[in-house]
Backbone as XML, in Angstrom:
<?xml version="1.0"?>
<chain id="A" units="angstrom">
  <residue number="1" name="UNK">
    <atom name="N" x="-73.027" y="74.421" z="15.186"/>
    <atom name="CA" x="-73.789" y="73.253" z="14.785"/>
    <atom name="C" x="-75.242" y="73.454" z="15.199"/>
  </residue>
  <residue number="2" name="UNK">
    <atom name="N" x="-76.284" y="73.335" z="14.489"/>
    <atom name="CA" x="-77.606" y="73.510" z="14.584"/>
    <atom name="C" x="-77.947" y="72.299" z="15.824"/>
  </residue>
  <residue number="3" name="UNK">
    <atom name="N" x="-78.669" y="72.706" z="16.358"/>
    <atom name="CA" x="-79.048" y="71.708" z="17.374"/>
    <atom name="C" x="-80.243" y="70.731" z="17.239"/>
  </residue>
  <residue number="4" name="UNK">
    <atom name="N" x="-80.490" y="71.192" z="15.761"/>
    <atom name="CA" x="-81.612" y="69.875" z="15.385"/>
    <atom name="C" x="-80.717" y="68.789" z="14.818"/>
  </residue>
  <residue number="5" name="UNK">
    <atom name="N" x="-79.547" y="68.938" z="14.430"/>
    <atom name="CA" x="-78.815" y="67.989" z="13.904"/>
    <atom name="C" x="-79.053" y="66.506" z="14.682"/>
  </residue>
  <residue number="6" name="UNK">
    <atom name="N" x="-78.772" y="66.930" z="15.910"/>
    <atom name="CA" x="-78.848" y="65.299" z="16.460"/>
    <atom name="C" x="-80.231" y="64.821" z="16.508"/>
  </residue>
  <residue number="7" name="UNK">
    <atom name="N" x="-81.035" y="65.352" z="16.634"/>
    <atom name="CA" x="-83.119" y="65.184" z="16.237"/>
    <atom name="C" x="-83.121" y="64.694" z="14.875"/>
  </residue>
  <residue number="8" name="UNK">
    <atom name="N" x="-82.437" y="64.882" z="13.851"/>
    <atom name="CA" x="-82.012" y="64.796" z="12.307"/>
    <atom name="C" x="-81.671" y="62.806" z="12.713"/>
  </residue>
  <residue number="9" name="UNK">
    <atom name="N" x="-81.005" y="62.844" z="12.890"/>
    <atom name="CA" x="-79.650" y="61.737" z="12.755"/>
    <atom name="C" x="-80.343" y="60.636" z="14.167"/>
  </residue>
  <residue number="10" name="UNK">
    <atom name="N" x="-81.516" y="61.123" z="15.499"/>
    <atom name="CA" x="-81.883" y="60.477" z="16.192"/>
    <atom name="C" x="-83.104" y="59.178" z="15.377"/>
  </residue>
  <residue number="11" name="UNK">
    <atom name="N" x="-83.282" y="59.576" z="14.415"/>
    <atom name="CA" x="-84.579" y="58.750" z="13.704"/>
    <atom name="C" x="-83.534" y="57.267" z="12.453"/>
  </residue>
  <residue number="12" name="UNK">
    <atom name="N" x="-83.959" y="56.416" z="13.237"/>
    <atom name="CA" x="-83.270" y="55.470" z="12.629"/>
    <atom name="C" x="-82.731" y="54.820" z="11.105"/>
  </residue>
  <residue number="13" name="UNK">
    <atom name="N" x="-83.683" y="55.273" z="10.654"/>
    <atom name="CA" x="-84.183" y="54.575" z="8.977"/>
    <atom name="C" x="-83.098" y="55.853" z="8.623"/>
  </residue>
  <residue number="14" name="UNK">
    <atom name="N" x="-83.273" y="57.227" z="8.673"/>
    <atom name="CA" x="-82.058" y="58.231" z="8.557"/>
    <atom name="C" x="-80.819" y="57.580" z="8.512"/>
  </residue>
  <residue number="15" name="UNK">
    <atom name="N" x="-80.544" y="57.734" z="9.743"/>
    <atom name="CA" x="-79.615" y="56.355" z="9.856"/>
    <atom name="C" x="-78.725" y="55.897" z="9.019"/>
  </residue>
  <residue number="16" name="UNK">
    <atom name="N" x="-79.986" y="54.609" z="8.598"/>
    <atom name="CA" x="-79.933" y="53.944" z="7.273"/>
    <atom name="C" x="-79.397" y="54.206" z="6.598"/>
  </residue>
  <residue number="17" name="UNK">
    <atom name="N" x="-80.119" y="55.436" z="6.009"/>
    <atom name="CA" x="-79.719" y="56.085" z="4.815"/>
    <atom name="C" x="-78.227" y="56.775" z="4.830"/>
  </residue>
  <residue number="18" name="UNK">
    <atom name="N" x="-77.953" y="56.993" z="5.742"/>
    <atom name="CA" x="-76.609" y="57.509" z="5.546"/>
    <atom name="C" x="-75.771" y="56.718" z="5.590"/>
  </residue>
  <residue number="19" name="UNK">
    <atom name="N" x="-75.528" y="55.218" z="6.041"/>
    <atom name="CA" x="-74.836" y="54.203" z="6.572"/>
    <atom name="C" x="-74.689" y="53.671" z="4.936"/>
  </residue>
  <residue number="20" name="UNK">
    <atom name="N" x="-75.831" y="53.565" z="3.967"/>
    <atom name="CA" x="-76.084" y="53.013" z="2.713"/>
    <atom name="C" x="-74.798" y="54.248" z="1.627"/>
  </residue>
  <residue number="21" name="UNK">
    <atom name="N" x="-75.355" y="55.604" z="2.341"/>
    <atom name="CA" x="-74.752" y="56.374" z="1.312"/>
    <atom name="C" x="-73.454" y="56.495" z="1.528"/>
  </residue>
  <residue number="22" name="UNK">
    <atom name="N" x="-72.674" y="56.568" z="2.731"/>
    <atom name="CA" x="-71.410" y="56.583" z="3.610"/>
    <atom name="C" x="-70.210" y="55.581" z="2.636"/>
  </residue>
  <residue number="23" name="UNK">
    <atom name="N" x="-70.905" y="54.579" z="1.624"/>
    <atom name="CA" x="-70.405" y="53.405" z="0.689"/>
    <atom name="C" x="-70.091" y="54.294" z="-0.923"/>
  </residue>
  <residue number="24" name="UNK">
    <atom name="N" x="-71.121" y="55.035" z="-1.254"/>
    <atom name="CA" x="-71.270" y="55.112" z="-2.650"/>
    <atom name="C" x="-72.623" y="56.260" z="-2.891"/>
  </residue>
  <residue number="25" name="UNK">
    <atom name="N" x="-72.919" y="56.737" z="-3.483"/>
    <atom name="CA" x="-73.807" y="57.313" z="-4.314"/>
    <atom name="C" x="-75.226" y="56.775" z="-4.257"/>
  </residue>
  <residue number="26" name="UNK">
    <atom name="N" x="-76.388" y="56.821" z="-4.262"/>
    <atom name="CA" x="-77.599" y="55.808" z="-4.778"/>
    <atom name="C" x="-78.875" y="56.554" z="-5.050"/>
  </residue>
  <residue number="27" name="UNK">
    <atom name="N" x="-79.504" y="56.197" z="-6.155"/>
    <atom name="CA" x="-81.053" y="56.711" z="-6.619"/>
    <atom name="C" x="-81.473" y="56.294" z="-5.134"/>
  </residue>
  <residue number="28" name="UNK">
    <atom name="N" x="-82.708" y="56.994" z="-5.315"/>
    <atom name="CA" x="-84.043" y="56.274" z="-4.258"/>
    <atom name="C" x="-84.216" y="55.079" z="-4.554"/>
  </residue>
  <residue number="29" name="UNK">
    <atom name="N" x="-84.612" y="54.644" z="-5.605"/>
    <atom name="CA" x="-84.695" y="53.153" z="-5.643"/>
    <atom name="C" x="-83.752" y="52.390" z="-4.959"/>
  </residue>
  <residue number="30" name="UNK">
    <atom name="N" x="-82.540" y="52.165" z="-5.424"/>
    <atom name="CA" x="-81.453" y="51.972" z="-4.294"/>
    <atom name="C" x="-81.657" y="51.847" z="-2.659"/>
  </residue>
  <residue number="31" name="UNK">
    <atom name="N" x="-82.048" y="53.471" z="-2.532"/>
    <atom name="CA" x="-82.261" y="53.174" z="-0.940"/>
    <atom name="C" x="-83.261" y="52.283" z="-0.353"/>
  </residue>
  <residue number="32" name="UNK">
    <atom name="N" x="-84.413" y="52.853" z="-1.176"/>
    <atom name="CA" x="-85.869" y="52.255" z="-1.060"/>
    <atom name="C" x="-85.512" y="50.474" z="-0.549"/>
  </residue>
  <residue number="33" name="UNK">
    <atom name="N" x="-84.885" y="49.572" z="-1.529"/>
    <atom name="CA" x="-84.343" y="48.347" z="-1.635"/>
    <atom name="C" x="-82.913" y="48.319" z="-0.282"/>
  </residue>
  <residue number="34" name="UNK">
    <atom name="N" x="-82.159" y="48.991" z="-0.155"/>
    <atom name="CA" x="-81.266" y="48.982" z="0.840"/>
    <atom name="C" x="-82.059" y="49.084" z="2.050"/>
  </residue>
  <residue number="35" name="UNK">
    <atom name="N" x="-82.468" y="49.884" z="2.248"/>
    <atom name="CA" x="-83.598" y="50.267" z="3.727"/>
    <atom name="C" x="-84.833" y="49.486" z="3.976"/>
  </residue>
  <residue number="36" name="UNK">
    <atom name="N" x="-85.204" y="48.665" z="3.016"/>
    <atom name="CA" x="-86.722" y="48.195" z="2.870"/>
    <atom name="C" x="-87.784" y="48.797" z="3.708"/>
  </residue>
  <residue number="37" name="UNK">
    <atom name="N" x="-87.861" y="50.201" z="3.311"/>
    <atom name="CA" x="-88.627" y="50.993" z="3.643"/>
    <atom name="C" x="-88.925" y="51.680" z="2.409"/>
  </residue>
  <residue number="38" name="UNK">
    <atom name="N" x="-90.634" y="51.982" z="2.591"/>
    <atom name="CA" x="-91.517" y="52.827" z="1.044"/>
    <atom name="C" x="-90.836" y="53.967" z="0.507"/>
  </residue>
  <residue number="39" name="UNK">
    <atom name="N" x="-90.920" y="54.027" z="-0.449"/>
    <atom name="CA" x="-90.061" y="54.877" z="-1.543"/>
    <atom name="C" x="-90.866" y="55.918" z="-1.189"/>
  </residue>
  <residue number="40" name="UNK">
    <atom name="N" x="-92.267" y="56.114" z="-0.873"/>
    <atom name="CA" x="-92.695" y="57.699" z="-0.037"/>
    <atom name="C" x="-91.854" y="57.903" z="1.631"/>
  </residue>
  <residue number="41" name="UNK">
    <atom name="N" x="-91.664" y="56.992" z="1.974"/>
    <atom name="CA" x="-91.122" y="57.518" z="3.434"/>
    <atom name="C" x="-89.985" y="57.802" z="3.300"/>
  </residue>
  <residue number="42" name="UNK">
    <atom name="N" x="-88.656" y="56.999" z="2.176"/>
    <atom name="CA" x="-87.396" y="57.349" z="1.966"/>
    <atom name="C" x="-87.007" y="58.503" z="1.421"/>
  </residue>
  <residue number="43" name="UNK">
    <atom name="N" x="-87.961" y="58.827" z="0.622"/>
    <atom name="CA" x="-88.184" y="60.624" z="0.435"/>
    <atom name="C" x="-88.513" y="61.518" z="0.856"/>
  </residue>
  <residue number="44" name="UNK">
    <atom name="N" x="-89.074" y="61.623" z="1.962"/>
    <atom name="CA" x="-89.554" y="61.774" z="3.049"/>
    <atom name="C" x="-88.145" y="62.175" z="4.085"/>
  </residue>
  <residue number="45" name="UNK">
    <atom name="N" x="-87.580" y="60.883" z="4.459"/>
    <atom name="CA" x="-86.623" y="61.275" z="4.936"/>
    <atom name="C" x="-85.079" y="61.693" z="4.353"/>
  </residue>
  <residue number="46" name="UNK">
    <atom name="N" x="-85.207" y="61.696" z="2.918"/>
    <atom name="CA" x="-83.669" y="62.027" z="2.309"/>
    <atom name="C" x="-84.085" y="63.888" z="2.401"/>
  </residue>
  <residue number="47" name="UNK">
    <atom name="N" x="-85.130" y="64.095" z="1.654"/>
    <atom name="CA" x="-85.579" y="65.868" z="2.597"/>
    <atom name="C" x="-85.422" y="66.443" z="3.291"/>
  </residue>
  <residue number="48" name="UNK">
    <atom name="N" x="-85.756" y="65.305" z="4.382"/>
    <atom name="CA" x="-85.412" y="66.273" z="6.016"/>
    <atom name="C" x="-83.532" y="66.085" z="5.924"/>
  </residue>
  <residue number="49" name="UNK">
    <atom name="N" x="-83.060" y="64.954" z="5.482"/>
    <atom name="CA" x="-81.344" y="64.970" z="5.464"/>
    <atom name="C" x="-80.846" y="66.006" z="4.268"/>
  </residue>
  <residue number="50" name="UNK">
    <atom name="N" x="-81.707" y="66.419" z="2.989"/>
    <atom name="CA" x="-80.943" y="67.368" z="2.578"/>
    <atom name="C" x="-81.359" y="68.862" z="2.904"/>
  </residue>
  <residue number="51" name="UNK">
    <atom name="N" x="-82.483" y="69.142" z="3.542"/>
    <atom name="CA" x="-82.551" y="70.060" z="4.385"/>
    <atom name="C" x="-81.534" y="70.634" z="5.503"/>
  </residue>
  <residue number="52" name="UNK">
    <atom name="N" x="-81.286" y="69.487" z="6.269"/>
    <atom name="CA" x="-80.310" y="69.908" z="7.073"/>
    <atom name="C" x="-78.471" y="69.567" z="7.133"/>
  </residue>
  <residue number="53" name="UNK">
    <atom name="N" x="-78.437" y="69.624" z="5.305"/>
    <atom name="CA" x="-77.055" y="69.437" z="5.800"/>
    <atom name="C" x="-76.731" y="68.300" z="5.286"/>
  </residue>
  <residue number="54" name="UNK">
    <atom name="N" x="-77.209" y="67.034" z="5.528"/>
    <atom name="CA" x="-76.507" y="65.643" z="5.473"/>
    <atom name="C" x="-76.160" y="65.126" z="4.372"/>
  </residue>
  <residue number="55" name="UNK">
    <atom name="N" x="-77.090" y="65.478" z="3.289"/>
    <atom name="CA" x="-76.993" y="64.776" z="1.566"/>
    <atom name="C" x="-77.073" y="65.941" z="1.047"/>
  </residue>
  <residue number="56" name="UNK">
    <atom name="N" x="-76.846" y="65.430" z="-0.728"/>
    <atom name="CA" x="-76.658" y="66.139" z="-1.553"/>
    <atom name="C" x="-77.827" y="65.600" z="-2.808"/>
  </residue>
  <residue number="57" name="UNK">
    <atom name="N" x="-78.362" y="66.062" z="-3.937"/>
    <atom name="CA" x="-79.074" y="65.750" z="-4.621"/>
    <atom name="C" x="-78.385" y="65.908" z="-5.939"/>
  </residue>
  <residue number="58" name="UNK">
    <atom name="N" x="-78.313" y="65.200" z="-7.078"/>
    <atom name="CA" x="-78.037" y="65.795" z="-8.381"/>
    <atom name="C" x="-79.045" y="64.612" z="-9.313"/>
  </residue>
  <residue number="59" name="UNK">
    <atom name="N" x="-79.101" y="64.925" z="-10.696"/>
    <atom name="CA" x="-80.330" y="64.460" z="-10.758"/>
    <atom name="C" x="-79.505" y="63.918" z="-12.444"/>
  </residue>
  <residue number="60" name="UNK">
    <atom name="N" x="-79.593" y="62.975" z="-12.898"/>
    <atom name="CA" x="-79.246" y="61.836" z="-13.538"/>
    <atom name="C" x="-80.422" y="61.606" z="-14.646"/>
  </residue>
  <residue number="61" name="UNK">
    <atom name="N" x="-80.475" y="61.867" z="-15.723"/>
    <atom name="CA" x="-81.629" y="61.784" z="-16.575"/>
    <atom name="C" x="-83.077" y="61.559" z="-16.240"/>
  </residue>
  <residue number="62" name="UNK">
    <atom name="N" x="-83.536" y="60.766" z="-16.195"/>
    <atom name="CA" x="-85.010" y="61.145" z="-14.540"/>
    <atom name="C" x="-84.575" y="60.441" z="-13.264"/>
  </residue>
  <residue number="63" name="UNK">
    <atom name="N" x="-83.328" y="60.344" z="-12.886"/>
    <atom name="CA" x="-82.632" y="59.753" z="-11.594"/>
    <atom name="C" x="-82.807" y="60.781" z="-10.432"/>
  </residue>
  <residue number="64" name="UNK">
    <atom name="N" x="-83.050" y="60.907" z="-9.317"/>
    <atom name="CA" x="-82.137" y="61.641" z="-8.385"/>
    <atom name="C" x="-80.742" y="60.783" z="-7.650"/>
  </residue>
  <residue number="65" name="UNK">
    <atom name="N" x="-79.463" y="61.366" z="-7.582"/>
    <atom name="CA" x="-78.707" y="60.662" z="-7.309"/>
    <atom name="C" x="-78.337" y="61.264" z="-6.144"/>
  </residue>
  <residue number="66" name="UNK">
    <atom name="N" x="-78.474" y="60.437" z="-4.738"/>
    <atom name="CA" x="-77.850" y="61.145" z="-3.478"/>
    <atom name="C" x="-76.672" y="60.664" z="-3.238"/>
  </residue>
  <residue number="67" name="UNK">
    <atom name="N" x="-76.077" y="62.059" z="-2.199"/>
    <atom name="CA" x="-74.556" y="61.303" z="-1.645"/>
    <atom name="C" x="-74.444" y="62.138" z="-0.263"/>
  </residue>
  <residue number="68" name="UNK">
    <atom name="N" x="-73.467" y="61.478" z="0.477"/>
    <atom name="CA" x="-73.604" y="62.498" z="1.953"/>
    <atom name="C" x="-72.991" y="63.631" z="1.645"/>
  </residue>
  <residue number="69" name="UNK">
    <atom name="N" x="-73.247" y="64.302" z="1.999"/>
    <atom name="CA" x="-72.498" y="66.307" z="2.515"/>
    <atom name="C" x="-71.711" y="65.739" z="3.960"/>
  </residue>
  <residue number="70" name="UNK">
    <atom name="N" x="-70.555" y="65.698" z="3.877"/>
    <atom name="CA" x="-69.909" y="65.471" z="4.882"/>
    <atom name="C" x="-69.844" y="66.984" z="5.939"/>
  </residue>
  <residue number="71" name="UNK">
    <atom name="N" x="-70.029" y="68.149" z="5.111"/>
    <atom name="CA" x="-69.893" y="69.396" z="6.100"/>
    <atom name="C" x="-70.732" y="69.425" z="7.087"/>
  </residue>
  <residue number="72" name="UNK">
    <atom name="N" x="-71.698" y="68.713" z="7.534"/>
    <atom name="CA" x="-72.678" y="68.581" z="9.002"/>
    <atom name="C" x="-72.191" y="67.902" z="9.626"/>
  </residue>
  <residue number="73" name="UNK">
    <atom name="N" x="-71.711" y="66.728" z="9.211"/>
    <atom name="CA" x="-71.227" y="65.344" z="9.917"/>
    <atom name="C" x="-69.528" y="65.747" z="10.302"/>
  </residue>
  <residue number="74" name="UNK">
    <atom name="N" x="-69.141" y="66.854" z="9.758"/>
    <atom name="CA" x="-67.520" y="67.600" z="10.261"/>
    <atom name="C" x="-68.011" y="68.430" z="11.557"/>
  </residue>
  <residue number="75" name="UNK">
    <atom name="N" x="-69.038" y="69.168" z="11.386"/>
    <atom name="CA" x="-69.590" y="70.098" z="12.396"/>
    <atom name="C" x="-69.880" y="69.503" z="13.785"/>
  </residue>
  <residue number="76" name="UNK">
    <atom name="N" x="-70.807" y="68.617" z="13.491"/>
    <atom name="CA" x="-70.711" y="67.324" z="14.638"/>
    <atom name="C" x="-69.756" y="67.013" z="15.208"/>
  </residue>
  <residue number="77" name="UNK">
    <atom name="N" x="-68.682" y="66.116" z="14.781"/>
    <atom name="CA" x="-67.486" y="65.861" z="14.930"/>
    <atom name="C" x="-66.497" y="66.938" z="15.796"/>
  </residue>
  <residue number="78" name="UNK">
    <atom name="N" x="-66.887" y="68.112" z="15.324"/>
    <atom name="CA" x="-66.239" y="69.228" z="15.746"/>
    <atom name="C" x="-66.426" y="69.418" z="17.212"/>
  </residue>
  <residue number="79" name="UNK">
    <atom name="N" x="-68.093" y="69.561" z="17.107"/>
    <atom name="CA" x="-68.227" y="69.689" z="18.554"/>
    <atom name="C" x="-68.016" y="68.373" z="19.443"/>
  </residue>
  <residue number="80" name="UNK">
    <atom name="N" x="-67.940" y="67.377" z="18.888"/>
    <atom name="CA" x="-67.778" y="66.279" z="20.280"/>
    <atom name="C" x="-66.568" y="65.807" z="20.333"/>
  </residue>
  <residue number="81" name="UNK">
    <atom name="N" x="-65.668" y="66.584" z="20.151"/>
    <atom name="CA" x="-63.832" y="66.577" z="20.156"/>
    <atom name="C" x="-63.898" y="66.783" z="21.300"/>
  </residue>
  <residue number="82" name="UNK">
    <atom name="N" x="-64.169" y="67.753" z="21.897"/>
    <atom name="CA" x="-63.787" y="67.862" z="23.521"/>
    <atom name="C" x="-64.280" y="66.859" z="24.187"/>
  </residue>
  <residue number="83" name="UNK">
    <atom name="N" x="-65.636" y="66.051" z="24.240"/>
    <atom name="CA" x="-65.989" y="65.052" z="24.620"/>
    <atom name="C" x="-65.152" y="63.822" z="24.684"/>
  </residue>
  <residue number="84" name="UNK">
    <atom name="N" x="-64.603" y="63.868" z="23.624"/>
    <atom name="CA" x="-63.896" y="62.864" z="22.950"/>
    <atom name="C" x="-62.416" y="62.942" z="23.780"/>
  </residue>
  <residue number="85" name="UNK">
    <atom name="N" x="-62.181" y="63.809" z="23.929"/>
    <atom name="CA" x="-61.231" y="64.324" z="24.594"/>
    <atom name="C" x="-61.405" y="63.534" z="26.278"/>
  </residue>
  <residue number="86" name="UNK">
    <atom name="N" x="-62.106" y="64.430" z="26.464"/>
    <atom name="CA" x="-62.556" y="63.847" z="28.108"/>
    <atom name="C" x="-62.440" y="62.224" z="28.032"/>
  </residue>
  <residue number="87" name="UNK">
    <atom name="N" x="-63.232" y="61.910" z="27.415"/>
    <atom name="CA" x="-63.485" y="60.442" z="27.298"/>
    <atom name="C" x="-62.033" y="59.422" z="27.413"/>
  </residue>
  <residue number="88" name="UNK">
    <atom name="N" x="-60.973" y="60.334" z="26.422"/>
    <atom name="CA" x="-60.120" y="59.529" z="26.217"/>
    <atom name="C" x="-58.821" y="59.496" z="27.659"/>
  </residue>
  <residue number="89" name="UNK">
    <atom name="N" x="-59.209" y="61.000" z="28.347"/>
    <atom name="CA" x="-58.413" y="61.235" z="29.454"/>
    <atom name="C" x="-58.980" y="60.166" z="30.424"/>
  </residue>
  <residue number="90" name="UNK">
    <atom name="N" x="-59.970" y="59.767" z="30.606"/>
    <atom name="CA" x="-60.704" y="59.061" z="31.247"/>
    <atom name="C" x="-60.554" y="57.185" z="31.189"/>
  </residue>
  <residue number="91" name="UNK">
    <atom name="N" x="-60.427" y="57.063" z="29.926"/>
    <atom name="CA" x="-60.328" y="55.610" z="29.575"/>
    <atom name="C" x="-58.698" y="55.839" z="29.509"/>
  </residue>
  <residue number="92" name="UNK">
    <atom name="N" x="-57.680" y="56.321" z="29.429"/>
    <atom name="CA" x="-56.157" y="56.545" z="29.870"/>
    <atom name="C" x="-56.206" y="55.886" z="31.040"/>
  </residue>
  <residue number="93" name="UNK">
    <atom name="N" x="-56.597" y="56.988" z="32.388"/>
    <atom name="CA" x="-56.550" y="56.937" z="33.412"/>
    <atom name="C" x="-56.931" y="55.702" z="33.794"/>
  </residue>
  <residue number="94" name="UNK">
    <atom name="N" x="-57.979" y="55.063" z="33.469"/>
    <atom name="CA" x="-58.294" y="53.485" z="33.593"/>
    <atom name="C" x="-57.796" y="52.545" z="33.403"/>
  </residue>
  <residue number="95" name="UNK">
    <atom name="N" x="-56.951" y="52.876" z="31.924"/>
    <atom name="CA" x="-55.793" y="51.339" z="31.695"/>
    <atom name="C" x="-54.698" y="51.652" z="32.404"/>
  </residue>
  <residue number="96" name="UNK">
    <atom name="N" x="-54.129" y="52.601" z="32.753"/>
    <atom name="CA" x="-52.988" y="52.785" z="33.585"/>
    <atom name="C" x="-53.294" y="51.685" z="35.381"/>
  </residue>
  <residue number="97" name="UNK">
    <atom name="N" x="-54.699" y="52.215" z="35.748"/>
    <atom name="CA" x="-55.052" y="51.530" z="36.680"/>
    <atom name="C" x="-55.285" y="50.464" z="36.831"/>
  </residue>
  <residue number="98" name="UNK">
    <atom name="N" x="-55.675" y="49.644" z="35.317"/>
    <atom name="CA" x="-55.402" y="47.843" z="34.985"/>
    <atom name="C" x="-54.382" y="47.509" z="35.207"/>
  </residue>
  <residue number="99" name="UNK">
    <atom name="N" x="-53.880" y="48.498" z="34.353"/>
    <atom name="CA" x="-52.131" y="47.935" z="34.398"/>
    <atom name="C" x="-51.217" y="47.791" z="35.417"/>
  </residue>
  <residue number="100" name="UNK">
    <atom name="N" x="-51.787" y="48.316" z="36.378"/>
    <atom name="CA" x="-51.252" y="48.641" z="37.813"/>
    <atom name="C" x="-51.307" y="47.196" z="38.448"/>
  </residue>
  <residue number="101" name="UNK">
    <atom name="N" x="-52.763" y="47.254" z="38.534"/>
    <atom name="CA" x="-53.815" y="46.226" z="38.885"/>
    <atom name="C" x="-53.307" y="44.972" z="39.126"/>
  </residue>
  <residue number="102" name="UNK">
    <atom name="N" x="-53.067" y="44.805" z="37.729"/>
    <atom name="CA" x="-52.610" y="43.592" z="37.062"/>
    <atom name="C" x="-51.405" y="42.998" z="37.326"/>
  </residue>
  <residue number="103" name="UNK">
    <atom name="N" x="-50.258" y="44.215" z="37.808"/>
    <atom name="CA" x="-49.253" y="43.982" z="37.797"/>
    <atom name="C" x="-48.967" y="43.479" z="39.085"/>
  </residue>
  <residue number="104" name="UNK">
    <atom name="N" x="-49.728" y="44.286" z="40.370"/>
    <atom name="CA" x="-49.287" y="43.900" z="41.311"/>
    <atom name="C" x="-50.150" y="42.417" z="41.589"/>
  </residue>
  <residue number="105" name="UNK">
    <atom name="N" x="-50.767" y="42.170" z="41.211"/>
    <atom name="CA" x="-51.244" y="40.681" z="41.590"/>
    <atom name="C" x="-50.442" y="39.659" z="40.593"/>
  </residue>
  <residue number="106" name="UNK">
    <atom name="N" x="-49.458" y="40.293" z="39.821"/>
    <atom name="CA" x="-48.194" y="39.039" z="39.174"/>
    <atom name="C" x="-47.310" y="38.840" z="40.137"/>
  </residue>
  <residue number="107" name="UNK">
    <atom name="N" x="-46.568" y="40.006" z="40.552"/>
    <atom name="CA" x="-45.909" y="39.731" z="41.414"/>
    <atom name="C" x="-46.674" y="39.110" z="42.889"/>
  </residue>
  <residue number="108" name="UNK">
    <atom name="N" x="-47.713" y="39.696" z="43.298"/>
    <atom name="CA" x="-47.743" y="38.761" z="44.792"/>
    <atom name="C" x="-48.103" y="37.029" z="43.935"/>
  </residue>
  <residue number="109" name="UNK">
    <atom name="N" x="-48.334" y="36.795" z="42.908"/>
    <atom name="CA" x="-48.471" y="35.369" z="42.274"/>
    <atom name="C" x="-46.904" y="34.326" z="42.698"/>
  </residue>
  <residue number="110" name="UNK">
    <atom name="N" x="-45.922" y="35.820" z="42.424"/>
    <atom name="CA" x="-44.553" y="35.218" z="42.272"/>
    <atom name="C" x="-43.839" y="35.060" z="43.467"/>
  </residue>
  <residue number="111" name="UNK">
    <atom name="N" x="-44.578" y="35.718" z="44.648"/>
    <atom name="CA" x="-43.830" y="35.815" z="46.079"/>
    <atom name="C" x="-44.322" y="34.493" z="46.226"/>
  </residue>
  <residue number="112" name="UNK">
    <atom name="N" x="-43.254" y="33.581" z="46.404"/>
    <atom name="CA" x="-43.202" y="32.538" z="47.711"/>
    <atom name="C" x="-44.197" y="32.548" z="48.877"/>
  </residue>
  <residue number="113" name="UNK">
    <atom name="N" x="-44.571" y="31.475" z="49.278"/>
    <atom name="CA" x="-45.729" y="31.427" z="50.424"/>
    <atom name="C" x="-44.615" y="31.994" z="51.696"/>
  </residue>
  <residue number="114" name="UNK">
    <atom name="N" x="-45.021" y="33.083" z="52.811"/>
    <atom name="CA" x="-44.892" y="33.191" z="54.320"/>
    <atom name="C" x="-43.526" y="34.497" z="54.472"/>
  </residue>
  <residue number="115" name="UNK">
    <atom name="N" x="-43.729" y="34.922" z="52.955"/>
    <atom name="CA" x="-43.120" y="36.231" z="52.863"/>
    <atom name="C" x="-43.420" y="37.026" z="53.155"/>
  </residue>
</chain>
């Protein structure tokens, strides 16, 4: 995974744009109106996203029509599996310890007073 990816995807209105496209297909105009951001800056940034990976371009009688490239956003994914991993060994280990938690303050609820 390129390590500008997350520098890519850190700029918000990006974002946007992928959150808009993540639904369906859309001209610039589309985004331009979805993002309410200038149709020079949304081009601007659909560039730097099909530069690196994120969208796709095909072009519709004088349309450009974008859509995401999911193969960057798999690559990503890829690498923060182990994270994900950790994370989940971690938040395990925690509800087990609620559950513990929890349990033993039912029962001292249920002990009789001077036991």
């Amino acid at each position: 995974m390129p390590a500008d990816a997350f520098a890519v995807l850190a700029e918000p209105t990006r974002r946007r744009i992928l959150d808009v496209l993540r639904t369906d297909e859309a001209s610039v105009n589309e985004l331009v109106a979805a993002v309410a951001v200038s149709q020079p800056a949304v081009s601007k940034h659909l560039k730097v996203l099909r530069e690196a990976g994120f969208v796709t371009v095909r072009t519709v009688r004088q349309q450009r029509i974008y859509a995401i490239d999911t193969r960057e956003l798999r690559r990503i994914d890829a690498w923060l599996e182990p994270y994900r991993r950790l994370w989940t060994r971690h938040l395990d280990a925690l509800e087990r310890h609620l559950d513990r938690a929890g349990a033993k303050q039912r029962s001292d609820a249920t002990e009789p007073p001077g036991v």
